[in-house]
C-alpha positions as a Markdown table, in Angstrom:
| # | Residue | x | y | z |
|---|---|---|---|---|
| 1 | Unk | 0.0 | 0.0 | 0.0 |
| 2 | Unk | 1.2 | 3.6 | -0.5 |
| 3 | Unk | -0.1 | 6.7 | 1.1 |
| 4 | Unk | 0.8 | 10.3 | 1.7 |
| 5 | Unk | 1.4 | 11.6 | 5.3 |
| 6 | Unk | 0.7 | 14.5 | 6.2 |
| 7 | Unk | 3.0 | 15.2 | 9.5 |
| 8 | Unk | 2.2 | 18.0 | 11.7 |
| 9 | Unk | 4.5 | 18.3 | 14.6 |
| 10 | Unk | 3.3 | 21.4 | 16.0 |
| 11 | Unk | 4.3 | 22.7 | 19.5 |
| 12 | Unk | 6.3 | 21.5 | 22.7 |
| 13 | Unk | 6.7 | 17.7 | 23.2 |
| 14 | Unk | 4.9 | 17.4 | 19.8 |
| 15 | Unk | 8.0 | 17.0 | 17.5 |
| 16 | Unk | 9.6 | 14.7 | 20.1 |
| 17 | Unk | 6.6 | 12.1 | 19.9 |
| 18 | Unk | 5.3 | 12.7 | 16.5 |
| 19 | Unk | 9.5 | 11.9 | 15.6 |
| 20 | Unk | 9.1 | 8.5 | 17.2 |
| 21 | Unk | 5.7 | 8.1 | 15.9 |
| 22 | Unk | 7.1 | 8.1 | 12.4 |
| 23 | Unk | 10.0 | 5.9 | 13.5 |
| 24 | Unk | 7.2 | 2.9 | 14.1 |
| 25 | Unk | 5.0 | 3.6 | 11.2 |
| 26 | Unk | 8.7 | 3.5 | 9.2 |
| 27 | Unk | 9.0 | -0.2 | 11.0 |
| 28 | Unk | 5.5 | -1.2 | 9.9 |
| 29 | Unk | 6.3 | 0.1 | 6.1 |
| 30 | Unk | 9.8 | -2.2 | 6.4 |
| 31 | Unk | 8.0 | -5.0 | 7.5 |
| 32 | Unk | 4.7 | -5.9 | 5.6 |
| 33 | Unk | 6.4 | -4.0 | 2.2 |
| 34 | Unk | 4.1 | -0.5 | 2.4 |
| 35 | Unk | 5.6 | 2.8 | 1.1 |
| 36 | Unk | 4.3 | 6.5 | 3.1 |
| 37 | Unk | 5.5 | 9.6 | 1.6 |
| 38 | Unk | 5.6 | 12.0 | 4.6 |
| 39 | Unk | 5.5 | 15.9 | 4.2 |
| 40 | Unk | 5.7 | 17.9 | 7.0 |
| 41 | Unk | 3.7 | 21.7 | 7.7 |
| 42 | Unk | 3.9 | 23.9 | 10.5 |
| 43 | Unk | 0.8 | 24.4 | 12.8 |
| 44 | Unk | -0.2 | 26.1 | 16.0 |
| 45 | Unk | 2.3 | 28.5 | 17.7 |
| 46 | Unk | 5.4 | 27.6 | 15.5 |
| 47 | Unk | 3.3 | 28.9 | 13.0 |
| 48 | Unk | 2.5 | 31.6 | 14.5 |
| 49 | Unk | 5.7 | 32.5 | 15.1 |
| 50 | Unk | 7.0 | 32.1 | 11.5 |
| 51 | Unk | 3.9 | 33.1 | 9.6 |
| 52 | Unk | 1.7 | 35.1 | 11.9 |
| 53 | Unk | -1.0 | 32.0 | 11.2 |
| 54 | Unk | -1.4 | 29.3 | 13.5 |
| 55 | Unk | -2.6 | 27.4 | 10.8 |
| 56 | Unk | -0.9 | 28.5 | 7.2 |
| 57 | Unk | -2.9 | 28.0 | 4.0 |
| 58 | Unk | 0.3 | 26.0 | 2.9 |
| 59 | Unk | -0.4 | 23.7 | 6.0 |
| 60 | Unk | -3.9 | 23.4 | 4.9 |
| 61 | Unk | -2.8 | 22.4 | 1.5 |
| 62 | Unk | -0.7 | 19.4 | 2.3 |
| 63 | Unk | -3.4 | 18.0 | 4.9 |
| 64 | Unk | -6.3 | 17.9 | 1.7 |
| 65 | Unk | -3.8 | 16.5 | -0.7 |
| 66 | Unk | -2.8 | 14.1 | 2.0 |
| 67 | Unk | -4.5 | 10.0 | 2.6 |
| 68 | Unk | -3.9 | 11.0 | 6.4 |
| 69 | Unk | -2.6 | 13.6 | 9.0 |
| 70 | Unk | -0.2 | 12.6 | 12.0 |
| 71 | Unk | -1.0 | 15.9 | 14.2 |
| 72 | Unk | 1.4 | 16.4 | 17.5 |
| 73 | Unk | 0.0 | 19.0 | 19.9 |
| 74 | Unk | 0.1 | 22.9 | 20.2 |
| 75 | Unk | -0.3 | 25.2 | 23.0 |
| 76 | Unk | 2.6 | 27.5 | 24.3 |
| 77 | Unk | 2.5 | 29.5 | 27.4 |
| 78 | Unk | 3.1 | 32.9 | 25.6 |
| 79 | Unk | -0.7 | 32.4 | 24.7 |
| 80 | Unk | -2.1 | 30.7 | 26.9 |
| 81 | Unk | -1.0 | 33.2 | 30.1 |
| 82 | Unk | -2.5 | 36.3 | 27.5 |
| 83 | Unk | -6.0 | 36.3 | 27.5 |
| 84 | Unk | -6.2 | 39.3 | 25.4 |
| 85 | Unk | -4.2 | 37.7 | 22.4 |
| 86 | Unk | -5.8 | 37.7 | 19.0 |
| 87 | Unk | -4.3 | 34.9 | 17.7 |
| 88 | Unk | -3.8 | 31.2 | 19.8 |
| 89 | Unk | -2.3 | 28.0 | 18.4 |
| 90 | Unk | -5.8 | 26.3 | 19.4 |
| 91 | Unk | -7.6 | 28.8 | 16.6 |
| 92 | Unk | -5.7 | 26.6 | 13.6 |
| 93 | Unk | -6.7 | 23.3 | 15.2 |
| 94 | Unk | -10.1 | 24.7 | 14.9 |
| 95 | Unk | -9.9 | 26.0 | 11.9 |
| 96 | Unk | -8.0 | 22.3 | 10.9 |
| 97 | Unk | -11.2 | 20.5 | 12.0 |
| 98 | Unk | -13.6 | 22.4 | 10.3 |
| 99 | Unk | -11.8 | 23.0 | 6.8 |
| 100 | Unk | -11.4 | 19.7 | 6.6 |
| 101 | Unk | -14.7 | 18.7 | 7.6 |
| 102 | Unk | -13.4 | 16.2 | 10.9 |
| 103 | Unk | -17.1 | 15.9 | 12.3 |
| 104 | Unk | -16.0 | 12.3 | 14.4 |
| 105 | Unk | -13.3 | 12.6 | 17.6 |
| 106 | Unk | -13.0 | 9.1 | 18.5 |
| 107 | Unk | -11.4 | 8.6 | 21.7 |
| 108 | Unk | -10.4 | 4.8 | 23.5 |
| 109 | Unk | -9.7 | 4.0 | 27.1 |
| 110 | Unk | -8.3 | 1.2 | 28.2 |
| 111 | Unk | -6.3 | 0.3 | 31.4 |
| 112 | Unk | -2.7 | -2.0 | 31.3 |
| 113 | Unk | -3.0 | -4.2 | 34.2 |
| 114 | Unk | 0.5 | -3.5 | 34.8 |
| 115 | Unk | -0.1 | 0.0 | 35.3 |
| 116 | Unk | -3.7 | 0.1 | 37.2 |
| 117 | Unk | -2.0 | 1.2 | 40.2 |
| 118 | Unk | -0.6 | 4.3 | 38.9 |
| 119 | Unk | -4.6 | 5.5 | 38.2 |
| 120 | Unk | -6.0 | 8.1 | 40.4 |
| 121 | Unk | -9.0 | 5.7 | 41.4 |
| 122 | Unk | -9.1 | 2.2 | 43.6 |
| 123 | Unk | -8.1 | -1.0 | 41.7 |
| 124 | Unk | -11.5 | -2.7 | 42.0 |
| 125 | Unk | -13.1 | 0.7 | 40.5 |
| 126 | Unk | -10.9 | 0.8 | 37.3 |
| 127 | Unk | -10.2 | -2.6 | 36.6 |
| 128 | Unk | -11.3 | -3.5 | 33.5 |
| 129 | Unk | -12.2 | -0.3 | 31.8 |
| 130 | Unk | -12.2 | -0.4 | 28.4 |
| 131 | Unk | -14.1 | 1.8 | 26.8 |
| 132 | Unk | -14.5 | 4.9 | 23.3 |
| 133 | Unk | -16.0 | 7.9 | 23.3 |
| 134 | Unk | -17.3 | 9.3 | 20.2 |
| 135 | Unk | -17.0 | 13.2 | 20.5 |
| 136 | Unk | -19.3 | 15.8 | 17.7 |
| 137 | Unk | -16.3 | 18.1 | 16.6 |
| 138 | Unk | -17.3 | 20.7 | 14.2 |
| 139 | Unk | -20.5 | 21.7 | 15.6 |
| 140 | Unk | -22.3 | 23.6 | 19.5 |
| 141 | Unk | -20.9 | 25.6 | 21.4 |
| 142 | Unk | -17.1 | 25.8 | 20.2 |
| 143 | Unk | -18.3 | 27.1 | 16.6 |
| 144 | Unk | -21.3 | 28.7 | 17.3 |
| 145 | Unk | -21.4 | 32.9 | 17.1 |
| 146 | Unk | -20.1 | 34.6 | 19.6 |
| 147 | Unk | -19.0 | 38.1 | 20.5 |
| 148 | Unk | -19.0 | 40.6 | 23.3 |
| 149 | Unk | -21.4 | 44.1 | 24.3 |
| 150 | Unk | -20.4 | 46.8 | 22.8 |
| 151 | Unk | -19.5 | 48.0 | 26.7 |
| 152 | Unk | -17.9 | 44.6 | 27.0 |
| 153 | Unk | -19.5 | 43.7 | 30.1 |
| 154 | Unk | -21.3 | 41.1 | 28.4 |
| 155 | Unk | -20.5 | 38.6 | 26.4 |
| 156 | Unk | -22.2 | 34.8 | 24.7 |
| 157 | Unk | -21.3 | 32.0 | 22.7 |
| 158 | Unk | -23.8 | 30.3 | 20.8 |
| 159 | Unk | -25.0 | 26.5 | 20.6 |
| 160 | Unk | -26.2 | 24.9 | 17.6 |
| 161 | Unk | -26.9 | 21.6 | 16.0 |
| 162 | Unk | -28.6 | 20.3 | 12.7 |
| 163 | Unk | -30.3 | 16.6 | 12.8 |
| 164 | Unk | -28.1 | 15.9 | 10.1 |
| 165 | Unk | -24.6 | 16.7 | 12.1 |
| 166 | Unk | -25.9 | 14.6 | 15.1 |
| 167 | Unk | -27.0 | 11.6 | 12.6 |
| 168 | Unk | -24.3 | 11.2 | 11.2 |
| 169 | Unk | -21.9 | 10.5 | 14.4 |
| 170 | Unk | -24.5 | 8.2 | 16.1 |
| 171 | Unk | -24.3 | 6.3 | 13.0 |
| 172 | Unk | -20.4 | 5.7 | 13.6 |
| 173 | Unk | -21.3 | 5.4 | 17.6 |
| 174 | Unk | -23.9 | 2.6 | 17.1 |
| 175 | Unk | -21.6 | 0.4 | 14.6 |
| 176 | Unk | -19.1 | 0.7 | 16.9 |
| 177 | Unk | -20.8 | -0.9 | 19.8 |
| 178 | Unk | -22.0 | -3.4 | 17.4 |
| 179 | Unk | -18.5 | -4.3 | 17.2 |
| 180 | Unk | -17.9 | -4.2 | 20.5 |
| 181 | Unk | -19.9 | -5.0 | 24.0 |
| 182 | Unk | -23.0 | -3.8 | 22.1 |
| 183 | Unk | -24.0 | -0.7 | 24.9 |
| 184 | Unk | -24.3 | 2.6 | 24.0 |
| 185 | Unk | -24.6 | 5.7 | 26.3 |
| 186 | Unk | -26.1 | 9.2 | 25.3 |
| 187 | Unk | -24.3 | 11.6 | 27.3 |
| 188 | Unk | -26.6 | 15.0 | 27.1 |
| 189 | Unk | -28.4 | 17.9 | 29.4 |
| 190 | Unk | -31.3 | 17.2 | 28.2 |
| 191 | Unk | -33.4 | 18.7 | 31.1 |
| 192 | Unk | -31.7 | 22.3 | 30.6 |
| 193 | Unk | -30.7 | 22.2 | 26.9 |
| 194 | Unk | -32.9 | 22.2 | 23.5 |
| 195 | Unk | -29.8 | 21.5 | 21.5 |
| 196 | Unk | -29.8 | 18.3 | 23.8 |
| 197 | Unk | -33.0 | 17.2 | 23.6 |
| 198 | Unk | -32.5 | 17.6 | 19.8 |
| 199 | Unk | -29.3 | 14.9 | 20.7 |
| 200 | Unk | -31.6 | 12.9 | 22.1 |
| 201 | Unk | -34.9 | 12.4 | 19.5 |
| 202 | Unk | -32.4 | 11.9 | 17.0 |
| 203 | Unk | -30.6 | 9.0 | 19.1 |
| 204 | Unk | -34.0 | 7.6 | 19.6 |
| 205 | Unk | -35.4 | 7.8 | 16.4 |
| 206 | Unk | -32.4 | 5.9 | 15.4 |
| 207 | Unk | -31.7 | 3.6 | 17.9 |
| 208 | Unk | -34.5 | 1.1 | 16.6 |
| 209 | Unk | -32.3 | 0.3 | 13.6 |
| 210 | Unk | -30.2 | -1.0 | 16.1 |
| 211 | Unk | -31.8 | -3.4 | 18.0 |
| 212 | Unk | -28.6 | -5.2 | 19.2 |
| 213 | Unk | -27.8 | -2.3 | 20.8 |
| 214 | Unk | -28.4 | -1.8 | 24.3 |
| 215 | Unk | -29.0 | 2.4 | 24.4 |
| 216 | Unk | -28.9 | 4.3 | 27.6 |
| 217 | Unk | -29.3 | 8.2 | 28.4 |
| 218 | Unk | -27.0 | 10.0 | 30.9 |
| 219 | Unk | -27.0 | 13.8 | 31.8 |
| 220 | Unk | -23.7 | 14.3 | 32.1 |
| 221 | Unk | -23.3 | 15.9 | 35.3 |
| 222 | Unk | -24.5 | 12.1 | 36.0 |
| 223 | Unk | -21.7 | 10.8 | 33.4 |
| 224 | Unk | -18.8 | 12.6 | 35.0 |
| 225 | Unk | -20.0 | 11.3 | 38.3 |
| 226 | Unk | -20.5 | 7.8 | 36.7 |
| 227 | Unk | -17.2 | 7.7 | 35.1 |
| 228 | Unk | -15.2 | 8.2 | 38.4 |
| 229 | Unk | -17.4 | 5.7 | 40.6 |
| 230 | Unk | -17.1 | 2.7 | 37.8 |
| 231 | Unk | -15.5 | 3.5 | 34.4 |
| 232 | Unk | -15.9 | 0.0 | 33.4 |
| 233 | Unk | -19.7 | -0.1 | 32.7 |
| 234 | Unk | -19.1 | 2.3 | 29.7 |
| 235 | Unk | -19.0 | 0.7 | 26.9 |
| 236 | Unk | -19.2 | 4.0 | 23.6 |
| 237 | Unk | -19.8 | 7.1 | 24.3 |
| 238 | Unk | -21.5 | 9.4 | 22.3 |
| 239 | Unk | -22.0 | 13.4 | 23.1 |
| 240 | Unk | -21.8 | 16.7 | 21.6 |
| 241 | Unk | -18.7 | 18.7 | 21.1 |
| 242 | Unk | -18.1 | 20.4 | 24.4 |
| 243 | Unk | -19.3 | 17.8 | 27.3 |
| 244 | Unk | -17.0 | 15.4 | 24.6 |
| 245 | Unk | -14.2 | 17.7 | 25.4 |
| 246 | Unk | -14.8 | 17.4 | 28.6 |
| 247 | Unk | -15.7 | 13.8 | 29.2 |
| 248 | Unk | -12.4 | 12.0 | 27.5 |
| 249 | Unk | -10.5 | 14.4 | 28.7 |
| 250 | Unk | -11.6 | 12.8 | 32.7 |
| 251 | Unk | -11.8 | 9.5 | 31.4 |
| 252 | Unk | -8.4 | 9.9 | 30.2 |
| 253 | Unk | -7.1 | 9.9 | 33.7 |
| 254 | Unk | -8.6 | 6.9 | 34.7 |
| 255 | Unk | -5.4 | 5.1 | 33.1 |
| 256 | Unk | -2.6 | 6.7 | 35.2 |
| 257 | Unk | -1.0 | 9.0 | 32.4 |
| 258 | Unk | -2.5 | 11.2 | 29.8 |
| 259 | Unk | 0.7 | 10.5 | 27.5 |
| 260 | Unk | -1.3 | 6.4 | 26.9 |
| 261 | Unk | -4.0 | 7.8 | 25.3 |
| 262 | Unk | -4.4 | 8.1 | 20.7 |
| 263 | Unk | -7.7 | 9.5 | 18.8 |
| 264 | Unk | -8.8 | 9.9 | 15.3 |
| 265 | Unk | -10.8 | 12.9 | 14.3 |
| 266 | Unk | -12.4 | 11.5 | 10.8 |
| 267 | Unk | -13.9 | 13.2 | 8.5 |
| 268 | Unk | -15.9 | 12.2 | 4.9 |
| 269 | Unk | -12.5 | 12.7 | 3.1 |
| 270 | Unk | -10.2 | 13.2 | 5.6 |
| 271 | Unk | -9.0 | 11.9 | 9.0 |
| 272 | Unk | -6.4 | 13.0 | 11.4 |
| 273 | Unk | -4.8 | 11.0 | 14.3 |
| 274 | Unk | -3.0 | 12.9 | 17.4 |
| 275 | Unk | -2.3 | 12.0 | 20.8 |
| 276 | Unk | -4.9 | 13.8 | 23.4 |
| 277 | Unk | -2.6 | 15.1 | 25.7 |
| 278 | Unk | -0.7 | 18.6 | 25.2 |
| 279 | Unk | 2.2 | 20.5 | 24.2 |
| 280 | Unk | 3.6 | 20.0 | 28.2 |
| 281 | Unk | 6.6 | 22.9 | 27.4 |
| 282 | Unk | 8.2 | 21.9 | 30.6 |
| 283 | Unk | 9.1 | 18.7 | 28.8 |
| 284 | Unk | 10.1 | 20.2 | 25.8 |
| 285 | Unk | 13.5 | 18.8 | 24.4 |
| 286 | Unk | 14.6 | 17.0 | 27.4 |
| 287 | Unk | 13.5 | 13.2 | 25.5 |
| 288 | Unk | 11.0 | 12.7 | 29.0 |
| 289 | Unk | 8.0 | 13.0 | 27.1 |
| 290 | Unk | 5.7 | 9.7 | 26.7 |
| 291 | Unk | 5.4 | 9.2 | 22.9 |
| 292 | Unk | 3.1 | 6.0 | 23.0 |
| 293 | Unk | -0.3 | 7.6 | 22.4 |
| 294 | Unk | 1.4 | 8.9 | 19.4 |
| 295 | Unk | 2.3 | 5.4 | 18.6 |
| 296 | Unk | -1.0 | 4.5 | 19.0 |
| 297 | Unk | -2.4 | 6.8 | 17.3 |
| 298 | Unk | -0.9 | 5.5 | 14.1 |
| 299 | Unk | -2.0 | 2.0 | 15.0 |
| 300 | Unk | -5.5 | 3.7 | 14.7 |
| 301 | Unk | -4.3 | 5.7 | 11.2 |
| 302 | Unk | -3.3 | 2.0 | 9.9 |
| 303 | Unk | -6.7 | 0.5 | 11.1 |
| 304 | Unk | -8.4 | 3.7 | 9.4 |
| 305 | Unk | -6.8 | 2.3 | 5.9 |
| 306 | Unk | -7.8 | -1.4 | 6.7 |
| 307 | Unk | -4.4 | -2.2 | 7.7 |
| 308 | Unk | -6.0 | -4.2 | 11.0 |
| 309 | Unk | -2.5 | -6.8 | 11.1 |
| 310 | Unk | -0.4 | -3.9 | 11.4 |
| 311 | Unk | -2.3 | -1.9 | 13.7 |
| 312 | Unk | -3.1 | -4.9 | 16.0 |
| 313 | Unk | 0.7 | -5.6 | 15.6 |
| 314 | Unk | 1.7 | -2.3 | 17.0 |
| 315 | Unk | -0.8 | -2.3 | 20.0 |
| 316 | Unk | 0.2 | -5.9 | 21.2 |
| 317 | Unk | 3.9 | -4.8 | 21.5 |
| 318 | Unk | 3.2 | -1.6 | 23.0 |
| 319 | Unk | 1.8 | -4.3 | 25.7 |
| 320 | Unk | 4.2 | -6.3 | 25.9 |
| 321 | Unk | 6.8 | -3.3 | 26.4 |
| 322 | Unk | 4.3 | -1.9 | 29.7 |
| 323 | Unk | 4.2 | -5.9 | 30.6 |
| 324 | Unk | 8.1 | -5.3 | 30.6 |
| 325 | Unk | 8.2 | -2.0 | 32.7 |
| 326 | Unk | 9.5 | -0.1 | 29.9 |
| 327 | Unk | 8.0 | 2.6 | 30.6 |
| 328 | Unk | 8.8 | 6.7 | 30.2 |
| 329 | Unk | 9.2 | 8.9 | 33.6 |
| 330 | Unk | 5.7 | 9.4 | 33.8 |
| 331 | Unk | 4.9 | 6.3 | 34.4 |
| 332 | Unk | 8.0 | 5.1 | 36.4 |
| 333 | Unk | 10.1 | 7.9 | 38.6 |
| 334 | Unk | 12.6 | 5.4 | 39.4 |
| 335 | Unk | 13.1 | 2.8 | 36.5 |
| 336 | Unk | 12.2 | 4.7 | 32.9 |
| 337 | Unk | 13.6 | 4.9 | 29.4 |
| 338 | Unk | 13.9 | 7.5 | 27.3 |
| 339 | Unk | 10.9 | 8.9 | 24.6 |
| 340 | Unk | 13.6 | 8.2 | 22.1 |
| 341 | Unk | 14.3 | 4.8 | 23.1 |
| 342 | Unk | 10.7 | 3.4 | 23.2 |
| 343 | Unk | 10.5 | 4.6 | 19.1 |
| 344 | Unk | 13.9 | 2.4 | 18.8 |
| 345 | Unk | 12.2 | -0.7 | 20.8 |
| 346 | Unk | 9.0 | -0.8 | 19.4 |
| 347 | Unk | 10.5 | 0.0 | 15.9 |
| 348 | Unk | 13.3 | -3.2 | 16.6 |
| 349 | Unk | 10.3 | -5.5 | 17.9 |
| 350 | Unk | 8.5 | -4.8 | 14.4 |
| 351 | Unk | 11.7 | -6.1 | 12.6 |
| 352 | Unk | 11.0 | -9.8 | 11.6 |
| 353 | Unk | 14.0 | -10.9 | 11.6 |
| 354 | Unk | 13.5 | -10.5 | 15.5 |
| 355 | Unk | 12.6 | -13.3 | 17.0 |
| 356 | Unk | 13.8 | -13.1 | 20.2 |
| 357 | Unk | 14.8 | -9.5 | 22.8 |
| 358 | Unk | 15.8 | -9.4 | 26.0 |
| 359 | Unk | 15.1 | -6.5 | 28.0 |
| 360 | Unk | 17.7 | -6.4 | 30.9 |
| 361 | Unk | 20.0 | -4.0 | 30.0 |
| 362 | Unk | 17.6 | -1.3 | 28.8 |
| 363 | Unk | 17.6 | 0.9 | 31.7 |
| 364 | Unk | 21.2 | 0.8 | 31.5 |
| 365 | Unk | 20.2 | 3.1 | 28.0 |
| 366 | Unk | 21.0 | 0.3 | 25.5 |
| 367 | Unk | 19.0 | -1.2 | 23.3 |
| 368 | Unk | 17.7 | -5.0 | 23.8 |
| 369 | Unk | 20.0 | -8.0 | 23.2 |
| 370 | Unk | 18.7 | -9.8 | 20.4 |
């Protein structure tokens, strides 16, 4: 197979991991004969600072002529601490999602037995959690009008959603849990919001073509509540654009480190695959930063083109390598290896002619002994 890359470092720890990232989908391409063509754009606040544009029209270019974007993170404290700035690295993200039409933020969490004690929550809560959200990203609140009184001491952002934009994701939401544990859950306000109860008639009216499909309706003050006391009776997710932003970003926890966790944002032509977590500056350059969601999120780019061996290779040796302990600081203060150095592991456990590592001398900084 041959496909063109679009690779979008962006900001912080994004070049680190989106580096290593590259490193395994190189491995893949090695190993079961593939060929990706990889062209890289700036986005976010190294934009900014080069163009002026956190979000280029060059960048834009290469991501539509592109089979598939590998997006690091952006965010930089120069922004972020100024509230008065005009122009943020999040605005080209935006911008990013809706240009290209990304309606579908698809989000899974899963805990590594090995590393359910590092989550925030007890053992017998967590265990066994496995579960997707399905986000609406190009619609409510986030790209609804907004503005401010003319005296500025006002100001509103408004929500909006179309039957057709909500349709559309619950059609991917229901498939999935057909695929999977065959439960759905409706996460809304439904009591407070019209937008919502438009969310939930259009579940409804659809959920009889699913009659597998167990469907259940949560407001999601309820949800957050739910997903702290027992994560593990989700199954997918489905909710609007801003409780979505909210909800994975708290079920992302629930694994012990934010750096575990991929997504796809998909699209009708186009998709685009990023690790959740940020640009976390204080990490920046110093080869700390976990690159394995980045990892991941290839494995979900390579599913995305139907290349389920290869993704389902990747995801069983990023097991076996938390089975191991090779793990990045994050995860481990005492015994860790580098970001670098779980690109070269991974990558080396993809090579064929491998049949056999051992691990013992890794923390010592070397690679395995074959």
């Amino acid at each position: 197979m041959k496909k063109k890359i679009a690779v979008l470092p962006g900001d912080g720890i994004g070049p680190e991991v989106t580096k290593q990232a590259v490193k395994v989908l190189e491995a893949v391409a090695h190993r079961f004969g593939h060929e990706f063509e990889y062209e890289k754009a700036l986005v976010g606040a190294a934009a900014i600072d080069e163009t002026g544009d956190p979000l280029p029209d060059e960048t834009l270019q290469v991501c539509l002529d592109s089979d598939a974007i590998l997006f690091g993170s952006i965010g930089d404290p120069k922004y972020d601490n100024d509230p008065k700035a005009k122009v943020r690295p999040e605005q080209g993200l935006l911008k990013l999602r809706k240009s290209l039409g990304l309606y579908a933020n698809i989000r899974p969490v899963k805990t590594y037995k090995s590393l359910i004690d590092h989550s925030p929550l007890k053992k017998e809560r967590v265990e066994g959690t496995d579960l997707v959200v399905y986000r609406e990203l190009t619609g409510g609140i986030y790209f609804g009008e907004k503005g401010r009184s003319e005296d500025g001491e006002s100001a509103y952002d408004h929500c909006n959603y179309s039957v057709e934009e909500i349709e559309r994701i619950a059609t991917m939401a229901f498939e999935a849990a057909q695929n999977r544990r065959k439960k759905l859950t409706l996460v809304d306000k439904a009591n407070v919001l019209e937008t919502s109860r438009l969310w939930r008639q259009t579940v409804q009216a659809k959920a009889p073509n699913y009659p597998d499909v167990d469907v259940e309706y949560l407001f999601v003050d309820n949800a957050a509540m739910q997903l702290i006391l027992r994560p593990n009776q989700f199954d997918v997710i489905l909710t609007e654009n801003m409780f979505g932003d909210i909800i994975s970003d708290e079920s992302s926890v629930i694994t012990g480190s934010i750096g575990l966790l991929p997504s796809a944002s998909i699209g009708e032509k186009n998709s685009l695959f990023e690790p959740i977590h940020g640009s976390y500056p204080q990490a920046a350059g110093k080869d700390i930063a976990n690159p394995v969601a980045a990892i991941l999120s290839v494995a979900m780019m390579l599913d995305h083109f139907g290349l389920h061996e290869e993704a389902e290779m990747i995801n069983t040796n990023v097991d076996h390598m938390i089975k191991k302990g090779l793990v990045t600081q994050d995860l481990d203060d005492h015994n860790f290896i580098t970001c670098s150095k779980v690109g070269d592991v991974l990558s080396l456990l993809l090579d064929k002619t491998v049949s056999n590592a051992r691990f013992e001398n890794m923390f010592e900084g070397k690679l395995p002994v074959i």
